[in-house]
BADO-928452 format. One record per atom (N, C-alpha, C): x, y, z. Coordinates in steps of 0.05 Angstrom, whole numbers, plus 5000, padded with zeros to 4 digits. Each point is the difference from the previous one (the first is absolute). Layout:
BEGIN
XYZ ...
! end
This chain:
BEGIN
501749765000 498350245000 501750255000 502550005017 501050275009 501450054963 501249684996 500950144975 499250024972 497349875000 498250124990 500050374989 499050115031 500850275007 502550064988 501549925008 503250064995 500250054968 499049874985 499650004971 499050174989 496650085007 498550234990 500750265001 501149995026 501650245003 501550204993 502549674992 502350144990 499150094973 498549804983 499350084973 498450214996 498050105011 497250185004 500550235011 500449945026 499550165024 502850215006 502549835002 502450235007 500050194991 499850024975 499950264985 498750305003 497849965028 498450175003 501050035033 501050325001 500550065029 498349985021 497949904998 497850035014 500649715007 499849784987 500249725009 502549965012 502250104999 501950025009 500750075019 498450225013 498850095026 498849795016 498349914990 497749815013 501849765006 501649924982 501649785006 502050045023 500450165009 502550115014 497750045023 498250075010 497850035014 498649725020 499749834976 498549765002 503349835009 502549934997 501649885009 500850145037 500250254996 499950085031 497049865016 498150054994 497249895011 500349675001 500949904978 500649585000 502150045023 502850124995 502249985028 497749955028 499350235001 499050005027 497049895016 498349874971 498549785005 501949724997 502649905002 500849764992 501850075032 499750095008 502050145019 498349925030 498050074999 498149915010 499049875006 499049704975 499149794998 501649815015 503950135004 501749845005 499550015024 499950155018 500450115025 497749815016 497450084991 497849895006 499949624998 501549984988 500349694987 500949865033 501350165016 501449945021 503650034993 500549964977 502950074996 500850274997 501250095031 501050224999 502550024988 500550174980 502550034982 503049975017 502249814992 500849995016 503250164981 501550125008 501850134993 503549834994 500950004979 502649954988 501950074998 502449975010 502650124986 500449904968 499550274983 501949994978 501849854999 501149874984 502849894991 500849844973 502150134989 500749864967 501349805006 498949854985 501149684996 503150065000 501550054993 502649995011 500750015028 498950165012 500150145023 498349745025 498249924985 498649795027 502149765001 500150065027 500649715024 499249885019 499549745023 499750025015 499249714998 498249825015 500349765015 497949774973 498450244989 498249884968 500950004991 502350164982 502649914987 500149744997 499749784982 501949824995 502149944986 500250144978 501850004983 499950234979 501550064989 500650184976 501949864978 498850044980 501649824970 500050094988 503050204991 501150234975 499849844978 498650094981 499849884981 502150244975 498950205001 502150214986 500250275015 502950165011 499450185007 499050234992 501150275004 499250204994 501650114974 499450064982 502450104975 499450274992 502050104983 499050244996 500550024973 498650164978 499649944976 499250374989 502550024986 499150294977 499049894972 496450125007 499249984971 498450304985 499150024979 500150234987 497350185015 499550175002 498650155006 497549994985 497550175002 497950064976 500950124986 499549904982 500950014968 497250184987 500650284988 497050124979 501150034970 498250044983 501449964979 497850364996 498750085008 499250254983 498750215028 502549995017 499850205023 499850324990 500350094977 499150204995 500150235030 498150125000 500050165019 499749985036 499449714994 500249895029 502550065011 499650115016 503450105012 500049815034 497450085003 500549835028 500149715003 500549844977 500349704998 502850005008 501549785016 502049985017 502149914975 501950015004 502949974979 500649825010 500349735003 502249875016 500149784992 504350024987 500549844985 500349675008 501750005025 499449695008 499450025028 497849815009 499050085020 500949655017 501250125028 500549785019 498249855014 499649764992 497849875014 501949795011 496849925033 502049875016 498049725002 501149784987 497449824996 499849805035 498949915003 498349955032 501749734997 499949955028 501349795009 498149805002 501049724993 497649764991 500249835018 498349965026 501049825021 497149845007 500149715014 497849855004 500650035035 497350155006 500549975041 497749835004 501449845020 497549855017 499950115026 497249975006 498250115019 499749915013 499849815034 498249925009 497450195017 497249885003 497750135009 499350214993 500150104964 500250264989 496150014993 500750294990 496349984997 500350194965 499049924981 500850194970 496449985002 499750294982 498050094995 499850094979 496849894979 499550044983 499850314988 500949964978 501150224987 501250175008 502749955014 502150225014 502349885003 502050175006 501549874986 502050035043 498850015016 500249945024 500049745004 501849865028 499849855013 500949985020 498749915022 499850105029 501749755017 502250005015 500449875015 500850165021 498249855025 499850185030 498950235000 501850185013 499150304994 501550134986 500749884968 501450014983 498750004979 499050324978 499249984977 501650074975 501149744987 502149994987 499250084965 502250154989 499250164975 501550024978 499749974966 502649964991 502750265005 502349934997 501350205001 501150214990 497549994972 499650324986 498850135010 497549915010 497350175012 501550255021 499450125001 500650285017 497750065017 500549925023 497949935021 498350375009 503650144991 499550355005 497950144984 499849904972 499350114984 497949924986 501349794992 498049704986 496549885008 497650104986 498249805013 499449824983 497149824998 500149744997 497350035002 498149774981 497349994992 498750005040 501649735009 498150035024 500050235024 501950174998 499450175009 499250284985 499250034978 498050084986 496349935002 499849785006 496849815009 500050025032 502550095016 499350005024 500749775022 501549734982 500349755010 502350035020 501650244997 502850025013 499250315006 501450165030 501350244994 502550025007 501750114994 502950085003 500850275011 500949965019 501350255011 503150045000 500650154983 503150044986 501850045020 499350245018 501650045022 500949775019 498549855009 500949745010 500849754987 499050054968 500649724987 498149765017 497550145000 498549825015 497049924982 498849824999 498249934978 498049855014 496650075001 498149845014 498949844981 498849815002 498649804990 497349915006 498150144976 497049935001 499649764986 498149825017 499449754983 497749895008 498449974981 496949915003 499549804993 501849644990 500349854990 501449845026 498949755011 501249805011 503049924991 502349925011 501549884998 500849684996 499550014977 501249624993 502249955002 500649775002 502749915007 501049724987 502149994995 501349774978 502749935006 500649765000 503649955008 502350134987 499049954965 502650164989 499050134963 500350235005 500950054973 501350234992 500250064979 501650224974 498550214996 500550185006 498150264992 500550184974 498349984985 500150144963 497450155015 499350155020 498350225005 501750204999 498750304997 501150214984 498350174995 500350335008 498150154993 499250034975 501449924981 500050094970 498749764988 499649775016 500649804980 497449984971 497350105001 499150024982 500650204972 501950125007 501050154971 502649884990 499349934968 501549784992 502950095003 500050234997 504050134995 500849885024 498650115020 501449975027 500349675011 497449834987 499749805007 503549784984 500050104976 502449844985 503250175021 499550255020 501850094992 500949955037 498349995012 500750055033 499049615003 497449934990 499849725016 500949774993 498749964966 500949764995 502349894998 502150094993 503250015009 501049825022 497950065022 500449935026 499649734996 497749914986 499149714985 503549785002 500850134986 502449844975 502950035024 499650295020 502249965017 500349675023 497350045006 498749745011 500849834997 499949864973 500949834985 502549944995 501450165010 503449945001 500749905021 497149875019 502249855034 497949765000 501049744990 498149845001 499649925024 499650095027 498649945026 497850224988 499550184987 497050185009 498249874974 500849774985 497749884988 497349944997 499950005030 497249934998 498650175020 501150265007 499150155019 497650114983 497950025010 497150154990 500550294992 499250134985 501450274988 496250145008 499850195028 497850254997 500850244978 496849924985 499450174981 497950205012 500150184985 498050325012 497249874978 497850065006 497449894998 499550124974 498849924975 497650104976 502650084978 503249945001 501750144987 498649864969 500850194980 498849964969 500349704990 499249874983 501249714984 502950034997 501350214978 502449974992 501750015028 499650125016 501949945020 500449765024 497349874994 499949745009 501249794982 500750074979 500249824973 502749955009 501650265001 502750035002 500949915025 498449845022 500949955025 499949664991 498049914983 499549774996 502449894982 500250154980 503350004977 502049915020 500650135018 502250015027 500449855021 497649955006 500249775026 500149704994 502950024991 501649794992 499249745022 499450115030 500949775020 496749885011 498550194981 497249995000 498350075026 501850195015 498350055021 497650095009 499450025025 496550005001 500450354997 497650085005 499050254990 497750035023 500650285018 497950045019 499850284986 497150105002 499550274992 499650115020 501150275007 499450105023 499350354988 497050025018 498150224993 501250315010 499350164986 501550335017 499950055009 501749995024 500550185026 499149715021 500849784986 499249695020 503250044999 499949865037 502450015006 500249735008 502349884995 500449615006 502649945015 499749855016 502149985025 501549684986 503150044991 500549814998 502549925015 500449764998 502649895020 502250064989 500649904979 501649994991 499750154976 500850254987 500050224991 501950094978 500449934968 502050064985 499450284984 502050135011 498850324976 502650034981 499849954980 502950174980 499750324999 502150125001 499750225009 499450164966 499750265004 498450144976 502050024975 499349894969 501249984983 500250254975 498250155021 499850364986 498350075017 499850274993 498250175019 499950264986 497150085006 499650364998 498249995020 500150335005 498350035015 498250165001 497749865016 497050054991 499250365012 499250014971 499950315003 496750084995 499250125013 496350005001 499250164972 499250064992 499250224973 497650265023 501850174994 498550305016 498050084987 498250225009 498350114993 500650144979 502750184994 500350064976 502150054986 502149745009 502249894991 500849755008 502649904987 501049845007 502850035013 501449925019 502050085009 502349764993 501149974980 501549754996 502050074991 501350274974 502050045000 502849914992 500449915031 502950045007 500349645008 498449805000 499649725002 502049904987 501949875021 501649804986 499449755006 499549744989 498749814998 502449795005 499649825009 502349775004 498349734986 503149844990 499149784987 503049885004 498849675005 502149824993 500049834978 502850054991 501249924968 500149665008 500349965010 500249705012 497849905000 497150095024 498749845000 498049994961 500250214995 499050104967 500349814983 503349925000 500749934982 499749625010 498249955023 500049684998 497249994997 498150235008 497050044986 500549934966 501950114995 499750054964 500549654988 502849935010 500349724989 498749845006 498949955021 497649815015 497949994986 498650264989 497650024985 500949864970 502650124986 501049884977 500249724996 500549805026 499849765003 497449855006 498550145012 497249865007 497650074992 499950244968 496950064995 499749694989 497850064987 499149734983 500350114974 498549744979 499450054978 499150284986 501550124987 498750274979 496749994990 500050265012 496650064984 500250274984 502450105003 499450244989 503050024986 500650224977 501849844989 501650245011 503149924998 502750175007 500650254986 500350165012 502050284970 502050065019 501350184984 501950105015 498250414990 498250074999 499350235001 498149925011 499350145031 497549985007 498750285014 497350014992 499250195021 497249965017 499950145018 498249865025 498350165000 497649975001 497950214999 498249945018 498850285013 497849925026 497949914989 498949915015 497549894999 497150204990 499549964979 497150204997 498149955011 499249825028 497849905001 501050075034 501250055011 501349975027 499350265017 499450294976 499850155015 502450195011 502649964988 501850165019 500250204986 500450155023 501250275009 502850004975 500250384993 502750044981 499949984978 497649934980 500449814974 501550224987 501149964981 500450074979 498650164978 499450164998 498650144985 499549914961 502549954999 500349954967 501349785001 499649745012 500349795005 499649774969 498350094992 499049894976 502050124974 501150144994 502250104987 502149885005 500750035029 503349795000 499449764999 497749825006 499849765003 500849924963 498150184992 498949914968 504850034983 500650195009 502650065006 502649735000 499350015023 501249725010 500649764989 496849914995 498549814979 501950004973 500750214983 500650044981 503150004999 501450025025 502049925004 501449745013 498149844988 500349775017 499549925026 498950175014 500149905029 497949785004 499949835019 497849795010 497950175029 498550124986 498650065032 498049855013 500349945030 499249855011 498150205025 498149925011 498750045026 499849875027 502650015013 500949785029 497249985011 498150135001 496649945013 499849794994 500350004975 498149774989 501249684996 502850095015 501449724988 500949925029 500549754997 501349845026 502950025011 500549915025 502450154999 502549814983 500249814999 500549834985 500750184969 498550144987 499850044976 501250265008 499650205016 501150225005 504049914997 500549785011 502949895006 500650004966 499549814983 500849844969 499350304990 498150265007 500050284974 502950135009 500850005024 502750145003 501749945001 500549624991 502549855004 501850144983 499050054963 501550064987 500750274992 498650165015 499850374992 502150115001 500750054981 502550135010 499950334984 497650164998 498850175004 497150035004 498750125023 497749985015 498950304999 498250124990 497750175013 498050095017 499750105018 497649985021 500150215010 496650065012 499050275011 501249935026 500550225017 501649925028 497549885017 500549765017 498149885012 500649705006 499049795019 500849805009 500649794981 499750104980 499949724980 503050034992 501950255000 502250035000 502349825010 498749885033 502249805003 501149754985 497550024978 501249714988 501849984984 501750305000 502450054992 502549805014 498849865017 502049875027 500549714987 497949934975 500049694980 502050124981 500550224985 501749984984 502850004993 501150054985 502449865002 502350315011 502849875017 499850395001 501350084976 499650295002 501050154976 497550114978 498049835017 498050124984 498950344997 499050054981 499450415004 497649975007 499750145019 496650035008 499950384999 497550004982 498650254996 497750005014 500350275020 498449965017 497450324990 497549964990 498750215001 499350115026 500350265011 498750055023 498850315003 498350135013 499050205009 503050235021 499750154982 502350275018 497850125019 500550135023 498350155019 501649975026 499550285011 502050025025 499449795013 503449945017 499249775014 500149714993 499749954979 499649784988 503349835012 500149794997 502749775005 500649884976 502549914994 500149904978 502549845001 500149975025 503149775013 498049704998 497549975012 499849675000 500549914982 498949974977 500949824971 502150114994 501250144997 503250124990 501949825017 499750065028 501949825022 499149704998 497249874998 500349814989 501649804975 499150274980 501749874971 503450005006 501150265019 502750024999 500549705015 499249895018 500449735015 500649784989 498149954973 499949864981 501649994982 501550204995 501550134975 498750024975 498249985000 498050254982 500650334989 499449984983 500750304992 496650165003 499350225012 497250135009 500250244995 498150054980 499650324990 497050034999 499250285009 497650185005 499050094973 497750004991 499150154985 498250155015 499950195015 498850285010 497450084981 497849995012 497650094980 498950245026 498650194992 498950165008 498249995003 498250095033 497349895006 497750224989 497449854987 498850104980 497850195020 500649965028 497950235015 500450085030 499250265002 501250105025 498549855029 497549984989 498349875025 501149755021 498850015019 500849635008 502449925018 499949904997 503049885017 502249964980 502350065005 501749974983 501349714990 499249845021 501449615000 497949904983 497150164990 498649894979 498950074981 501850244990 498750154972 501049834975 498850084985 500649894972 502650134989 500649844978 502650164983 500249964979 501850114983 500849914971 502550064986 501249774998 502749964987 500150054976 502150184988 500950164980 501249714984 498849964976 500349754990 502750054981 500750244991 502849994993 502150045021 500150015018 502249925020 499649665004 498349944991 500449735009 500849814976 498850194990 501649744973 502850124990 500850245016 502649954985 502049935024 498949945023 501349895021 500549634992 498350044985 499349604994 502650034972 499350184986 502049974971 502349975013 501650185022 502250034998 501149725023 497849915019 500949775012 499849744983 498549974979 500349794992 502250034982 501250105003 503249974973 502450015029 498949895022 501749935022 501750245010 498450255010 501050285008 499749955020 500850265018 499349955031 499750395004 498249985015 499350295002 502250135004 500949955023 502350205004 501950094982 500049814980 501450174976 498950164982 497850035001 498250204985 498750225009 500350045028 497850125015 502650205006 502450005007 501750025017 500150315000 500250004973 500450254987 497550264992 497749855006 497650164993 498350055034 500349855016 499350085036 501550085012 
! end
C-alpha cells in the first residue's frame, strides 16, 4: 500500500508544491502516531549506542573475517561533454575514492531489522561505516521507527511488531534493498562474499519482505548452497543467535528530497571494485539460456508504462536516432533479470537516461562508454553513476539536457537532450576517442 503511494506520488503528485507540503506534513503526523502506537504497545523505546562496524566490540563478538581490506583508488571525475555555460558544474580531474573494507562478522544474540541497515547487539546499535551517524539519516528514522540524537550518538527504538527469533542466519536486509542500483550494488554482493567460506552454506539468508521478481530472481541465480529464505516485514525486528552480516559493499547516503530542493551536490559515493567485479563474473557464469539477442551497441530506455518522473522530452527522436545507428534498445521493466545480464554482457557502448537501470553497467565488460542522458538543475549529483562507472573502468560521459519548465520540483521535471551533441559525442566515440581528447581544448 505505502508503496503504492510511493509511486503515485513520485509520478503525479511531487511536482506540485502543495503535495509536497502535505507530504512533509503527513510524515511528521505518521512519526508521531507510530511513535505512539509504540509506546502504548507497552514497549517503551529503549535507547542505543551508535557504533560502526569497525569500531564494535565486546562479549557478542564472535569473530571477524577480512575478506578484502580498505583500498584506495583514483578514478576520473564527471565527465560533461556540452557544459557550455554551466560554470558551477565541479572540474575534477581524478577523483580519490576510498573503496570499503569487505569483512564477514559474527554476532552472537544480535537482533537485524527489516529494512535498515542496523543491528543491535546489547545496548549496541551497530551501523555501516560510511553512514555518518552526525549528519546522515535513514528511511526509519524518517517514518519515526528510530530517533537519533547526534550530540550523544544516541538512537531510540520504536517498534510495534513482536520479536521472532531463529538460531542462525545471514542478513541481505538493507534500507535500499528494493531499488535495483542499490540492490546489485550494496546487497547482493554480500550473496557471493558468503559463498567464499564453505561453513556459511547453509546458513538461512533474511530477506526484507515484497522485494520485486527480478531481485528475487537474482538471489535464486546465486544461492549456489540453496539456502532457505526467511522474509522479514518493515520495521520486523528478529532475534537471532547466531548472526552473519558482511559488511557494506557501497554506500550513499540517504538524502530526503526537500520541499524545494535537493541537497546532494557534493556526494561522494563509495563502491567496491572487488565485490563488483565477482557480481559481474558470477552473473557471466550462471545466467541461463539467451532470449534476447547480444550487441555490442546498446541503449536502455525507461519504461513508458511505469510512470517515471524526468522523461525525456524528445525521447522519440533519439530513440528513432539510435535505432538507425545500430543500437539494440531494450526496457529492463520488462525483462528478467537474467536477460538484463546477456543485453550488457557484450556492450561495449551503452546509452541511458540517468536512473536505476544504469547499474547494469556492472554486467559489462570494463572499458565500456556509457552515455549517460541527464537533467542539469541546481543541486543536482552526478558522482553516483560516474563513480560507479570509474570502479568498473568504464568510460562515463553526461549529455546535459535542459529542464523544459520552471514549475515543480526540480528531481522531477522533464527535459530535452540536444540531439546533435549526442550524436556527435557517439561519432567521435565510436572511431575509439576518448573525451578528454576532444573536449580538452573547448571546456
Amino acid at each position: 500500500m505505502l508503496s503504492d503511494f510511493t509511486r503515485v506520488y513520485r509520478a503525479h503528485l511531487a511536482k506540485y508544491f502543495l503535495f509536497r507540503l502535505l507530504k512533509v506534513l503527513a510524515l511528521a503526523v505518521y512519526r508521531n502516531i507510530y511513535q505512539i502506537r509504540s509506546i502504548l504497545s507497552g514497549s517503551y523505546p529503549p535507547s542505543y549506542q551508535l557504533v560502526a562496524w569497525s569500531n564494535f566490540a565486546g562479549e557478542h563478538l564472535l569473530k571477524r573475517t577480512l575478506f578484502k581490506p580498505v583500498q584506495e583508488l583514483g578514478i576520473p571525475g564527471p565527465q560533461f561533454v556540452n557544459k557550455g555555460g554551466l560554470n558551477e558544474l565541479e572540474n575534477i580531474a581524478i577523483l580519490e575514492i576510498e573503496m570499503p573494507k569487505l569483512e564477514v562478522v559474527e554476532i552472537s544474540e544480535a537482533i537485524a531489522i527489516g529494512k535498515t541497515d542496523f543491528v543491535l547487539s546489547g545496548n549496541t546499535a551497530i551501523f555501516p561505516d560510511a553512514f555518518d551517524s552526525s549528519r546522515d539519516t535513514c528511511p526509519a528514522e524518517v517514518f519515526g521507527v528510530v530517533s537519533i540524537k547526534r550530540d550523544t550518538n544516541l538512537m531510540k527504538l520504536y517498534l510495534t511488531q513482536e520479536t521472532n527469533e531463529i538460531d542462525s542466519a545471514a542478513t541481505l536486509l538493507g534500507q535500499n534493498s528494493a531499488n535495483y542500483a542499490h540492490w546489485l550494488t550494496e546487497i547482493l554482493p554480500k550473496l557471493l562474499i558468503l559463498d567464499a567460506y564453505p561453513d556459511f552454506g547453509k546458513i538461512p539468508l533474511l530477506l526484507d519482505h515484497g522485494l520485486h521478481p527480478n531481485l528475487l530472481e537474482s538471489v535464486r541465480i546465486f544461492n549456489a548452497s540453496n539456502r532457505e529464505i526467511i522474509s522479514i516485514k518493515r520495521w520486523e525486528p528478529v532475534k537471532v543467535k547466531r548472526l552473519l552480516c558482511v559488511s557494506q559493499p557501497a554506500y550513499e547516503p540517504y538524502i530526503p528530497h526537500g520541499i524545494f530542493h535537493n541537497k546532494s551536490s557534493h556526494v561522494v559515493n563509495a563502491f567496491s571494485h572487488h565485490a563488483l567485479s565477482i557480481l559481474r563474473n558470477a552473473a557471466w557464469q550462471l545466467i541461463g539460456p539467451k532470449t534476447i539477442p547480444e550487441t555490442k551497441k546498446l541503449c536502455i530506455a525507461r519504461s513508458r508504462t511505469s510512470g517515471n518522473v524526468r522523461g525525456i522530452t524528445n525521447w522519440h527522436l533519439i530513440e528513432s536516432f539510435l535505432q538507425a545507428e545500430g543500437f539494440e534498445v531494450i526496457e529492463p521493466a520488462s525483462l528478467t533479470f537474467s536477460d538484463q545480464v546477456i543485453a550488457c554482457k557484450h556492450a561495449h557502448i551503452m546509452v541511458a537516461p540517468i536512473g536505476a537501470a544504469l547499474a547494469n553497467m556492472i554486467f559489462s565488460p570494463p572499458g565500456c562508454k556509457i552515455v549517460v542522458l541527464a537533467p542539469y538543475y541546481e543541486g543536482a549529483s552526478y558522482y553516483y553513476y560516474s563513480n560507479l562507472a570509474g570502479i568498473l573502468g568504464h568510460e562515463l560521459y553526461h549529455v546535459l539536457g535542459q529542464q523544459t519548465k520552471r514549475g515543480g520540483h526540480p528531481m522531477h521535471r522533464d527535459y530535452c537532450i540536444d540531439l546533435s551533441e549526442l550524436e556527435a559525442l557517439l561519432a567521435f566515440l565510436s572511431n575509439n576517442g576518448h573525451l578528454t581528447q576532444r573536449y580538452a581544448a573547448t571546456n
